[in-house]
KEKE-3310 file (N, C-alpha, C; in steps of 0.2 Angstrom, whole numbers, plus 5000, padded with zeros to 4 digits):
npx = (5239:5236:5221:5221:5216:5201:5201:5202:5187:5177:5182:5174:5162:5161:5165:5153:5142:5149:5149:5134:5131:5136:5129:5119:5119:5123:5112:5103:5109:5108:5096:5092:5099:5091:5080:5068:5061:5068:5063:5062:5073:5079:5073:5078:5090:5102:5104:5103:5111:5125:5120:5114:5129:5133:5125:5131:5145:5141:5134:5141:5152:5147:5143:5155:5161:5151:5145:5138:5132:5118:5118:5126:5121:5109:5114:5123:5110:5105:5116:5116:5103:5106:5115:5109:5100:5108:5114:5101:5099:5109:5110:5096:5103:5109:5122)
npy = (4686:4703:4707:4715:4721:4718:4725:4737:4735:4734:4750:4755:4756:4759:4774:4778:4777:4787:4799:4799:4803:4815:4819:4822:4829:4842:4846:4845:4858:4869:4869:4874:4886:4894:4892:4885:4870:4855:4843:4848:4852:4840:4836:4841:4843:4846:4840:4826:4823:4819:4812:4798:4797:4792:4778:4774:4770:4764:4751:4747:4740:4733:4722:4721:4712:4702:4685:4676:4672:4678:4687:4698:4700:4707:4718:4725:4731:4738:4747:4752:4760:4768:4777:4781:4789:4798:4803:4810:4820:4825:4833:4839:4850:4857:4851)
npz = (5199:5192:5180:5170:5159:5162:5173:5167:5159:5170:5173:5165:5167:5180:5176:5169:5178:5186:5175:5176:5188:5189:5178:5183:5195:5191:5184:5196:5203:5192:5189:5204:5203:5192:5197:5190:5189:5194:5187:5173:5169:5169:5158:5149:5135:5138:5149:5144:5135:5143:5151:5140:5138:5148:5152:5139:5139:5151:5147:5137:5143:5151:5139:5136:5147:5149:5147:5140:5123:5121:5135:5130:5118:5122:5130:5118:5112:5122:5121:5108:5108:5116:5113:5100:5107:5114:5102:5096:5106:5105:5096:5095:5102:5095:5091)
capx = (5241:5230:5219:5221:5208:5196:5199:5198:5181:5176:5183:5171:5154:5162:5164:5148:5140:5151:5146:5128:5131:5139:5126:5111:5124:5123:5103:5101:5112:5104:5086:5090:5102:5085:5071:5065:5060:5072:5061:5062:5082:5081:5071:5082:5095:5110:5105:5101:5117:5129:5115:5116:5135:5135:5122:5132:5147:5139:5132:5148:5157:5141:5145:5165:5159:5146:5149:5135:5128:5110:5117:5127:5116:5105:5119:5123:5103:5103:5119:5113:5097:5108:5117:5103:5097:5113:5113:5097:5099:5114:5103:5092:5103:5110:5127)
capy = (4691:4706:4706:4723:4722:4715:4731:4740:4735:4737:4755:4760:4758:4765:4780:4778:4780:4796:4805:4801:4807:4822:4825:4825:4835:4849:4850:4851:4865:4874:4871:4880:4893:4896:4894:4880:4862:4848:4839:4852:4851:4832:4834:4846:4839:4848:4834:4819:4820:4816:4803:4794:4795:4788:4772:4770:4767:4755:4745:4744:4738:4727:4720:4716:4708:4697:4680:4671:4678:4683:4693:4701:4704:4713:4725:4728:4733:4744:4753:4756:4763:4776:4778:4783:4793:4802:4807:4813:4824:4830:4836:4845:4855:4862:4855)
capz = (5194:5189:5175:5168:5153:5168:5175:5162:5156:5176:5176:5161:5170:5185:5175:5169:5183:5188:5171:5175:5194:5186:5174:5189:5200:5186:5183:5201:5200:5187:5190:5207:5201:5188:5200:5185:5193:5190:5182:5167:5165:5167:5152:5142:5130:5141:5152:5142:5131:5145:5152:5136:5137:5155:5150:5134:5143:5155:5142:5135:5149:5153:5136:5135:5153:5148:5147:5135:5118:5126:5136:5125:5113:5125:5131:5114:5109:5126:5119:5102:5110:5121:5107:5097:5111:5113:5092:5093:5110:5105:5086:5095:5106:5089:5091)
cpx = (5234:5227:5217:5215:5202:5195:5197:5192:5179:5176:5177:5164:5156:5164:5158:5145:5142:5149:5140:5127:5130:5134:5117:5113:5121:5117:5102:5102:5110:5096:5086:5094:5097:5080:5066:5064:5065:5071:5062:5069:5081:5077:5075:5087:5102:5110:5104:5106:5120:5125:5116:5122:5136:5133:5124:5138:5147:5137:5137:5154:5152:5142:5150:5164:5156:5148:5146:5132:5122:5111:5120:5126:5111:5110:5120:5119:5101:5109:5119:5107:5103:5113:5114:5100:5102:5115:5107:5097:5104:5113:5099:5095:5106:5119:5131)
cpy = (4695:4706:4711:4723:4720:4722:4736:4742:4739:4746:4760:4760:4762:4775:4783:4782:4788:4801:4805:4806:4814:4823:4827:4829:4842:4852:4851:4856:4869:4873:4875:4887:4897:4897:4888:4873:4858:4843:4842:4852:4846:4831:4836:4841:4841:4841:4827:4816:4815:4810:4797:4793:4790:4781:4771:4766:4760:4750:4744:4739:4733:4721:4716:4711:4704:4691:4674:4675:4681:4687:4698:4703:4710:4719:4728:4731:4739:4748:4755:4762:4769:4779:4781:4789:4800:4806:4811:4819:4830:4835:4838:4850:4859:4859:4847)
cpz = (5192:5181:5171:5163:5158:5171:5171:5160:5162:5175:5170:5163:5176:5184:5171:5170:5185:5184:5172:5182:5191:5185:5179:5193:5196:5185:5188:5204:5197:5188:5197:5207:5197:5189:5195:5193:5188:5186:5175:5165:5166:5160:5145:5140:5132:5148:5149:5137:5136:5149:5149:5136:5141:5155:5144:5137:5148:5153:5139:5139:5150:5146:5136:5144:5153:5145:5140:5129:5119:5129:5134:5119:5116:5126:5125:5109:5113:5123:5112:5105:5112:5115:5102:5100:5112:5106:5093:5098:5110:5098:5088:5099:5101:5091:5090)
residu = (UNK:UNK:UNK:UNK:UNK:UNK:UNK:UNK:UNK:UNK:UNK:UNK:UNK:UNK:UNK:UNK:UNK:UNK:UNK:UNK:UNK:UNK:UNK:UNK:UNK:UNK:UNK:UNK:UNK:UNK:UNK:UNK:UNK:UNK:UNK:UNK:UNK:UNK:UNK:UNK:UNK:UNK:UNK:UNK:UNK:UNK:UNK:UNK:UNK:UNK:UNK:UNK:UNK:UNK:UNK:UNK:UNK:UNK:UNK:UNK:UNK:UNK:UNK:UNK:UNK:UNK:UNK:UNK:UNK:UNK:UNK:UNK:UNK:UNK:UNK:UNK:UNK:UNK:UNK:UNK:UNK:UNK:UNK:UNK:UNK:UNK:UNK:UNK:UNK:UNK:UNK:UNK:UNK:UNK:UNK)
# end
């Protein structure tokens, strides 16, 4: 029998991953449609919101997955941090 909430959690780092894909996809797109270096949009806050989105995600998944308090405690201190990271990224693009 499947364990659909098993999948579930599963399905939320694999989307994760794909908004963080996404969000590297899209700055190296714009750094050469602008002639900038990529290092310089992977700094901007158009790429670091949906970054924090995509490790908030995984940390959450990484949490309803984990099996003993320690490591759910960690999971749940890294998705404060990207959490944290994602407010303030999203506070400086003005929006």
């Amino acid at each position: 029998m499947i364990n659909w909430l098993n999948v579930f959690y599963n399905a939320l780092w694999i989307l994760g991953l794909a908004i963080i894909l996404a969000a590297f996809s899209y700055a190296d797109w714009r750094a050469r449609l602008g002639g900038k270096k990529l290092r310089q949009r992977l700094n901007s806050a158009l790429f670091q919101f949906p970054l924090s989105i995509g490790l908030l995600l995984v940390s959450l998944s990484l949490l309803l997955l984990a099996q003993v308090w320690w490591e759910r405690l960690i999971w749940l201190v890294f998705g404060g941090l990207f959490l944290f990271q994602g407010w303030q990224s999203r506070s400086e693009r003005g929006g």
